[in-house]
N, C-alpha and C positions, 0 to 999 in steps of 0.2 A: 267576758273574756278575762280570764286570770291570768296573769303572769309568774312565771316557774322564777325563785331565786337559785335555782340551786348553781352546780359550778357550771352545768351545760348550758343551764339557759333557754330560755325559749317561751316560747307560749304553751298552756296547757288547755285543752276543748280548741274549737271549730270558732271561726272567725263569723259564725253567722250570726242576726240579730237576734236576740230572746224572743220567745213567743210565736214569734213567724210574722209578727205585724208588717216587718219592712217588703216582704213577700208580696202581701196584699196591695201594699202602695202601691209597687211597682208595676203588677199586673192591670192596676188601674190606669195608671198614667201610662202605661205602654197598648192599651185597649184603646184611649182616649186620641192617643195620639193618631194612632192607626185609623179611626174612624174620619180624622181631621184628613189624615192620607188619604184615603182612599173617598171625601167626599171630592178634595181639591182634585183629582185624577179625573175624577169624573164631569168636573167643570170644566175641567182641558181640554181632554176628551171630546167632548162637545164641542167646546168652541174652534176646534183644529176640523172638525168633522163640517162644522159650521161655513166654518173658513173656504175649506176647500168646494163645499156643493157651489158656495157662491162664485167661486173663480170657473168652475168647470159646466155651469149649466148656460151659459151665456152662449146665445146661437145670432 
């Protein structure tokens, strides 16, 4: 990213990363996370499903 001196000022180009590397990170650690999400949901899941058979089959 360059910086304009002129009298107006401002930045010149796009505030993105060069290359597109920071693109890739992101996607990766927003994949990674997601997977962590969605295993934890499913350990809930279960254990609420769990939970409740045991309160409800007692005769």
């Amino acid at each position: 990213m360059c910086w304009d001196n002129s009298a107006k000022g401002g930045r010149i180009g796009g505030g993105a990363v060069s290359g597109g590397g920071g693109l890739d990170k992101t996607k990766t650690i927003a994949s990674s996370g997601f997977k962590k999400l969605k295993t934890g949901s499913a350990i809930g899941f279960r254990w609420v499903k769990d939970k409740y058979h045991k309160t409800t089959n007692k005769h």
